[in-house]
N, C-alpha and C positions, 0 to 999 in steps of 0.2 A: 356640051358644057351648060346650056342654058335647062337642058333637061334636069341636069344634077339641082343646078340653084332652084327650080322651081320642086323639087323632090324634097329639099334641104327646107325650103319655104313652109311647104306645106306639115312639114315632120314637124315645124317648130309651130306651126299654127295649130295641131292636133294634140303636140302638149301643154301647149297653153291651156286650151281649151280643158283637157284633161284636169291641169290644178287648177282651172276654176270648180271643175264640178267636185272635184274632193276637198275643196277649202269648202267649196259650200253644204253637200255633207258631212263635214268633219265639224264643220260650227253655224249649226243653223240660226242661234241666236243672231248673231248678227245680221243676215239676210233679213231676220225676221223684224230687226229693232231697225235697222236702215231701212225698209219700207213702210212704217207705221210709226216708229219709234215712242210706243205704247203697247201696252197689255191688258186685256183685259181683266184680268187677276195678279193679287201674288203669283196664287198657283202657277199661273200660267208662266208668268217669269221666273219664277225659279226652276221651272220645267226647262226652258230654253238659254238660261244664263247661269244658274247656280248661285245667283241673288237675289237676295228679297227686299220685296218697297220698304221693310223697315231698314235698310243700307246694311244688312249684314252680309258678309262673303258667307257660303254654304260650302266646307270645304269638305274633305275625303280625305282617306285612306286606302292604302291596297286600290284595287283595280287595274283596269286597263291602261297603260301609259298611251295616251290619247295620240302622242306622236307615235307611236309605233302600229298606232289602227292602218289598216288599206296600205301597208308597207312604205311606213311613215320611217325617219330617218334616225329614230332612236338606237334603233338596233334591237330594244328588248320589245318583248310583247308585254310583260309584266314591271307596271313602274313600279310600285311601290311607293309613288311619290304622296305627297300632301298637296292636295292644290285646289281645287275651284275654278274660280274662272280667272283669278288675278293669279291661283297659284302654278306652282311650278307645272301642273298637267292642264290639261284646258277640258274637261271633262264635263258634260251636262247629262242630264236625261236622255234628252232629245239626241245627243251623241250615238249612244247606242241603242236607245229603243225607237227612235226616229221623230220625224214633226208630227207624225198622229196617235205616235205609242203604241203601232202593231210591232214593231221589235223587227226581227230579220239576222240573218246570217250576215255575220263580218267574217273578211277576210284582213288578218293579221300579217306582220313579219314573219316569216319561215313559212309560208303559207297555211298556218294553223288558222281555225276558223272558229268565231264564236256564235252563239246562238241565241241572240238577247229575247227573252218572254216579251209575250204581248202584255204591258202595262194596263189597258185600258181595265175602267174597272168594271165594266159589263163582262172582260175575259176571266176577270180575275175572281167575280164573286162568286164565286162556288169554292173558294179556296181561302181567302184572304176575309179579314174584317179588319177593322182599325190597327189594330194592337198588334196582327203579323206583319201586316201592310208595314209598320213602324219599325218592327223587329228585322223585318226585310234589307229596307233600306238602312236602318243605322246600324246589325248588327250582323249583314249578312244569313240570315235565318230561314232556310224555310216551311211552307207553314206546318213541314211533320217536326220541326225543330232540327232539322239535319243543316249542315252551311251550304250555303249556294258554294258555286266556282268562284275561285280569288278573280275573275273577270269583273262580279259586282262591285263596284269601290262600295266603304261604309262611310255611309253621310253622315256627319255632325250638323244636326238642325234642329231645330229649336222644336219645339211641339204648335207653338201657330204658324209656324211655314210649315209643315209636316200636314196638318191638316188643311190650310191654304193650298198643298200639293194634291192631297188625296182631293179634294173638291173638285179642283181642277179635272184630273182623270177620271171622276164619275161624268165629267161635259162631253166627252169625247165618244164619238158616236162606235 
């Protein structure tokens, strides 16, 4: 009997553990704003929160339904939703191309897998300059003018968070 309960013990102390490390995955802004609770750029905050120091929400369309990443409880892989960080999806940068912007393989609901690009802009400049980089992000684009996969959400942002953003990504080693 006391083998079960310490079996039972350890099973519930391995999923704990588990949704810490995919809450912290799934939203790194916060790990990042609860240890420093500053940034050192817009850029760099709206990278990790989907907000900018002028207090705007930085919201989306289409993309990934942020709860249904890593076999999240939505059910879909595809939200469709409008959200940010206050909206209905919890979606950042950092979401799917991670805290350094090399991107990486996610696995989704149904076990489908996405394949997010390396952001940074040392990956990027042989391909991108301003104006695709821009078209990228707000309109899905890429830089042959074909659409990326409905996985990229399309960002409504301003053009000085846009460029506050692109700055940021040229830091990143």
């Amino acid at each position: 009997m006391n083998r079960k309960v310490q079996v039972i013990a350890n099973s519930f102390l391995a999923f704990i553990i588990a949704l810490l490390i995919v809450t912290c995955a799934s939203h790194p802004q916060s790990v990042v704003s609860s240890q420093t609770n500053t940034f050192r750029s817009n850029g760099e905050r709206i990278y990790f929160t989907s907000m900018s120091d002028r207090g705007t929400n930085i919201t989306y369309t289409g993309g990934v339904d942020s709860s249904g990443m890593m076999g999240g409880s939505s059910g879909g892989m595809m939200g469709g939703s409008s959200g940010g960080m206050m909206g209905s999806g919890y979606l950042t940068c950092a979401s799917c191309h991670g805290p350094n912007g090399r991107g990486g393989i996610h696995t989704m609901t149904g076990m489908q897998t996405m394949n997010a690009p390396d952001i940074r802009w040392s990956a990027l400049k042989g391909e991108f300059n301003d104006e695709k980089f821009r078209l990228a992000v707000t309109q899905g684009q890429d830089p042959d003018g074909t659409q990326l996969n409905n996985y990229m959400p399309r960002w409504e942002i301003k053009n000085d968070d846009l460029a506050d953003l692109m700055a940021y990504l040229k830091t990143l080693p």
